[in-house]
C-alpha positions in Angstrom: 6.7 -49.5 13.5 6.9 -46.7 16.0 4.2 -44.4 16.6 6.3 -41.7 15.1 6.2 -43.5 12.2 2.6 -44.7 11.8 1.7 -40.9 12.6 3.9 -39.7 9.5 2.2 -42.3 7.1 -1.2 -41.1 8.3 -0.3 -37.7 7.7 0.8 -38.9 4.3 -2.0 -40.3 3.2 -4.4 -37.3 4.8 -2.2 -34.9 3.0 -3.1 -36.6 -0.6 -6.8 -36.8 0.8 -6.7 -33.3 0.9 -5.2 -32.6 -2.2 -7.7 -34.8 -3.9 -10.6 -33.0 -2.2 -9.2 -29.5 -3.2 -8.5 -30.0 -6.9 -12.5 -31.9 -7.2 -13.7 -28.7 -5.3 -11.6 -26.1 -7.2 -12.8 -27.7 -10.6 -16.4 -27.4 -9.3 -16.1 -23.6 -8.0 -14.7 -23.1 -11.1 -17.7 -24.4 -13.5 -19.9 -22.5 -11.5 -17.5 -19.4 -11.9 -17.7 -20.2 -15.6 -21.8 -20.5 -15.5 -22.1 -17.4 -13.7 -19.8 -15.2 -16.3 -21.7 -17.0 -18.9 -25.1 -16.5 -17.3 -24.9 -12.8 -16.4 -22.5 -11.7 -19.4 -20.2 -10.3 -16.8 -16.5 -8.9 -18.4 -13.2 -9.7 -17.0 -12.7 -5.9 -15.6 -15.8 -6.6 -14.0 -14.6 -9.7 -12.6 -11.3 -9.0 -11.2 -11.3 -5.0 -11.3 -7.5 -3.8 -11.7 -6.9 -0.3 -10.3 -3.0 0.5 -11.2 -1.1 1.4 -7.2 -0.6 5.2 -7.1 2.6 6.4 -6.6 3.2 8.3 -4.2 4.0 12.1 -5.1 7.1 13.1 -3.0 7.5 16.5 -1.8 10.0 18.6 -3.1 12.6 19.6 -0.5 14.1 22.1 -2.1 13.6 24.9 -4.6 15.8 27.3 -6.7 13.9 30.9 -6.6 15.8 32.1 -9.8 14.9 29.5 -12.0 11.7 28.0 -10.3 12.7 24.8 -10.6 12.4 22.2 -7.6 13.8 18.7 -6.1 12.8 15.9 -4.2 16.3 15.4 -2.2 16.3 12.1 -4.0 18.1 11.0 -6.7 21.5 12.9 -8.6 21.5 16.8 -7.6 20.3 18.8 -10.4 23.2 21.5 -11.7 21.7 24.4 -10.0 22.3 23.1 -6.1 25.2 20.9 -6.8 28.3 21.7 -5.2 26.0 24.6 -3.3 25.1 24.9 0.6 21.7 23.5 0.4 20.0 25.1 3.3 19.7 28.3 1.3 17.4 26.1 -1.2 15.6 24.4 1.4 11.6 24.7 1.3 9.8 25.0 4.8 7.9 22.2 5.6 4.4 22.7 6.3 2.8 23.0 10.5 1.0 20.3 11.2 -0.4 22.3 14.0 -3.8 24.3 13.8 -2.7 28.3 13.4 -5.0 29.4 15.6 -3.5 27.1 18.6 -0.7 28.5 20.5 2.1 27.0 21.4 0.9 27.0 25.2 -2.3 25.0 24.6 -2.1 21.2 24.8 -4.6 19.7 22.3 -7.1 17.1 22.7 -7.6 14.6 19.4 -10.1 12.4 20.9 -12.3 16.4 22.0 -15.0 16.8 19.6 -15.8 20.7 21.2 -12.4 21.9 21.9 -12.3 25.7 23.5 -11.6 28.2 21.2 
């Protein structure tokens, strides 16, 4: 047999070693899981706590001024900008700038005291 060969059987066997090993451990982690539930009376939201993901709220992109209604961008175009030129409904987006910076200015992040 080459070593190749002898190395692949010894992997073999260590693999089912492990798996052995893993399924005594798991059955013992899991008595003591059991025990502890049971002990301290704990519940199963307590346990494993589910908190639903939050969608995210999309902006809306654009708005109709007559009507009041908005949309995303996403999706089928509601009646009131299909067919329409849709800069006219467009919503600006908000600065991400300070107002009181000027344009002039370059701005330091990492500055705790920046000059005013």
């Amino acid at each position: 047999m080459t070593q190749y060969q002898e190395l692949l059987a010894r992997k073999r066997e260590l693999d089912k070693t492990i798996e052995q090993i893993r399924r005594t451990e798991s059955a013992a982690a899991l008595k003591t899981v059991h025990e502890l539930i049971a002990t301290f009376g704990f519940t199963a939201q307590q346990v494993f706590p589910f908190q639903p993901v939050q969608k995210k709220k999309v902006q809306a992109k654009y708005y109709d001024p007559e009507t009041g209604l908005s949309w995303t961008g996403r999706g089928k175009a509601p009646k009131w900008i299909e067919g329409k030129d849709r800069t006219a409904y467009e919503i600006a987006a908000p600065r991400t700038e300070p107002a009181s910076q000027s344009a002039g200015q370059a701005s330091d992040s990492g500055n705790p005291f920046p000059i005013q």
